[in-house]
N, C-alpha and C positions, 0 to 999 in steps of 0.2 A: 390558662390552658385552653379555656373555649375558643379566645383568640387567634391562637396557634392552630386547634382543626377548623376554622372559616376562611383562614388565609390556605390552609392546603386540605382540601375534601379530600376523602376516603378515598374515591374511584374519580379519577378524572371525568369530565362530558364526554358523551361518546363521539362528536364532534375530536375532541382534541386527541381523542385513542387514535381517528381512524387518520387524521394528520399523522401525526406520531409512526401510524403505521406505515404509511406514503411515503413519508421522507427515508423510513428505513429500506422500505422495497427498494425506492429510488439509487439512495447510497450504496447500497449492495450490490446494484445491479449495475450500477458506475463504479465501483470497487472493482468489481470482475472483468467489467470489460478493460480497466484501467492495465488490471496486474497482466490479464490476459496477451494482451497486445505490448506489454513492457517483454515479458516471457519472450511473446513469437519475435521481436526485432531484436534481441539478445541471443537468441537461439541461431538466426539466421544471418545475422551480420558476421561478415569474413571480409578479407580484404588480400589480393596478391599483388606485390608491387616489385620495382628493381630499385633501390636506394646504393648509389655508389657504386652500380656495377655487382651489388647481391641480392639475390631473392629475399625480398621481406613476405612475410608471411603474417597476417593478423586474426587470430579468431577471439570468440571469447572464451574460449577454452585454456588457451593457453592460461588464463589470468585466474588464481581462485577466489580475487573481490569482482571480478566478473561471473564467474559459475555460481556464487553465492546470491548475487544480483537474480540471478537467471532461478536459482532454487528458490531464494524467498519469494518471488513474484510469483511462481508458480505454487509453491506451498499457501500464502495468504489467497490464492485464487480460487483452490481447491475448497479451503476452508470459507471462505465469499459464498460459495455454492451452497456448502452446506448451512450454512449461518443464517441464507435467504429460506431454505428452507424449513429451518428450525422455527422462525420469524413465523410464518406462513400455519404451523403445526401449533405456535403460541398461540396465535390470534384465534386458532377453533380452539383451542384448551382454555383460552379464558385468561385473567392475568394473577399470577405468582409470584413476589417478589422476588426468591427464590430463582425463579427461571429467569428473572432479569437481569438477577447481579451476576448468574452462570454466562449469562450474554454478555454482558459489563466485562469480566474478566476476560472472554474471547476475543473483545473487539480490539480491548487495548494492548493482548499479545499480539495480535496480528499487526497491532498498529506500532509496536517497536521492532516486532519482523523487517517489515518491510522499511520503515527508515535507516535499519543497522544496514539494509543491503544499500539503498539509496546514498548514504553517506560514506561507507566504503566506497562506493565508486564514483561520487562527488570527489572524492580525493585522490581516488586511482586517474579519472580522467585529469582530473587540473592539471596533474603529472605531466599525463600523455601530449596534451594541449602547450603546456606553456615552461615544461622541465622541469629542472632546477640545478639553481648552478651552484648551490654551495654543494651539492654531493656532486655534478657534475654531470645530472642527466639530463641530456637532450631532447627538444619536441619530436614526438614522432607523428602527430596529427598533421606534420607537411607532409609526411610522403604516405600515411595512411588516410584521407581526407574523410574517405564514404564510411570506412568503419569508423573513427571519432565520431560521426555524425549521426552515424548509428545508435550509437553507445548514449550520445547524448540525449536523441529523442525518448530511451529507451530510462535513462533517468529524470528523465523530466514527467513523462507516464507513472515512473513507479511514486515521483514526487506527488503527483495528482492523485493517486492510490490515497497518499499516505493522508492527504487533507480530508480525503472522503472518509478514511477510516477515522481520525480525527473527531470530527462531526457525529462518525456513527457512536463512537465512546464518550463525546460528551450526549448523545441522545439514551444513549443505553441508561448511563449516572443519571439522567433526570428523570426516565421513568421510572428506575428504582424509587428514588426518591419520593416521586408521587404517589406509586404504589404504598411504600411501605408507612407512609406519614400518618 
């Protein structure tokens, strides 16, 4: 058992706290801006065109793996805010194992949040982009180009999210772990 507390001390250095703390600010604060900015180019991407002689019309409204996109990004954004701030109220409170696995528990809802929206529309777009011809549906990324490209930056963002929050939930599980050993 002595072996066991020498390989993991009670309280980390405080060296390794205030890393630990760094990388969360960091990631939070690259979480936000991530989800942020996935939000504003889903909210704002439209597209009007004439295909065949009719008005096409594209929003991401029309679509509800696009509005869900649009929700999740903006719900894990909101929660980003507050998380950064909780983070910030920890570090004058002192450390609680207890506060970290309630963090632990937030980090990794948030972080299948936003991949259930990311992967919905990983699949809505492959659609949009490339069809499919056993049911018989056609690309419509030729005659919509700026919104596909829209839609895409805006899942590749919310993917960039999803790595950070990633990181922050295996960062959360290894402070628990520190802490409580």
């Amino acid at each position: 058992m002595a072996s066991l507390e020498a390989k993991f001390p009670q309280n980390p250095p405080l060296k390794t706290q205030k890393l630990v703390l760094g990388a969360q600010i960091g990631l939070r604060i690259l979480t936000v801006s991530f989800t942020l900015a996935a939000t504003w180019v889903v909210l704002t991407s439209r597209q009007s065109t004439m295909a065949f002689g009719i008005p096409v019309d594209a929003r991401y409204s029309y679509s509800p793996t696009f509005k869900f996109l649009a929700f999740a990004n903006a719900i894990v954004c909101v929660l980003s805010v507050l998380s950064l701030l909780l983070v910030f109220f920890l570090c004058h409170q002192g450390s609680n194992p207890a506060k970290f696995y309630y963090l632990f528990l937030h980090d990794l809802s948030m972080t299948l949040l936003v991949l259930a929206g990311s992967a919905a529309a990983t699949a809505e777009g492959n659609i949009g982009r490339y069809g499919n011809t056993h049911s018989g549906w056609m690309p419509v990324c030729d005659y919509v180009g700026k919104f596909c490209n829209k839609m895409t930056t805006s899942v590749i963002l919310s993917y960039l999210a999803f790595a950070c929050l990633v990181m922050l939930t295996i960062l959360s599980a290894s402070n628990c772990r520190l802490i409580q050993v």
